[in-house]
N, C-alpha and C positions, 0 to 999 in steps of 0.2 A: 504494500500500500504506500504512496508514494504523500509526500507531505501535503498537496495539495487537498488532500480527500480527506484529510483528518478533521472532527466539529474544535478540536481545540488550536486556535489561532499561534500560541506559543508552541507547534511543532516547528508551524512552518516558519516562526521566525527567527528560533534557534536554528533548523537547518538553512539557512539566509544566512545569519551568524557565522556559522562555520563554513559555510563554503566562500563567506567572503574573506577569510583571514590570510589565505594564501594569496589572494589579489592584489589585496590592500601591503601584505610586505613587499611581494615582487613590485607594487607600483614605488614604494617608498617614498620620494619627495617628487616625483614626478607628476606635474596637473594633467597630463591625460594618460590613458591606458599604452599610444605611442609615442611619449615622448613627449615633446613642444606643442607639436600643434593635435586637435583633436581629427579624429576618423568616428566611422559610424559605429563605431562600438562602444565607444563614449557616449553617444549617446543612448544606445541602448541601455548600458550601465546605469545612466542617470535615473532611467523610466522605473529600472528594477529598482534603483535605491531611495527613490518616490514611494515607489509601492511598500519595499518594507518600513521606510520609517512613518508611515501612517497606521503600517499595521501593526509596529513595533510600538507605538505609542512615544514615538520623537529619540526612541533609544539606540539607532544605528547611528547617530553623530557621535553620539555617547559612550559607545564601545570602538568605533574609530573615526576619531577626530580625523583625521586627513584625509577622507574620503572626499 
């Protein structure tokens, strides 16, 4: 069963949580996913990181500030 199917909201935004911590080191001070300038994957990224921190209740800046 995949998190999305779950009635309890904090599955899916721990597994959000964690699949974003390898991102967020690999990106480390870098403002986009490539570099300097942004590609469409950034903004992909953004849309997902919209969606959890509304779902997250404002807590994905919270656990990583340089997203």
């Amino acid at each position: 069963m995949t998190c999305f199917t779950q009635a309890d909201k904090s599955v899916l935004v721990q597994a959000f949580m964690d699949k974003m911590k390898p991102l967020v080191d690999n990106m480390g001070a870098k403002n986009f996913l490539g570099g300097a300038d942004p590609c469409i994957a950034d903004f992909i990224l953004f849309e997902m990181v919209e969606f959890a921190q509304k779902a997250s209740d404002n807590a994905v800046f919270g656990t990583y500030p340089t997203m």
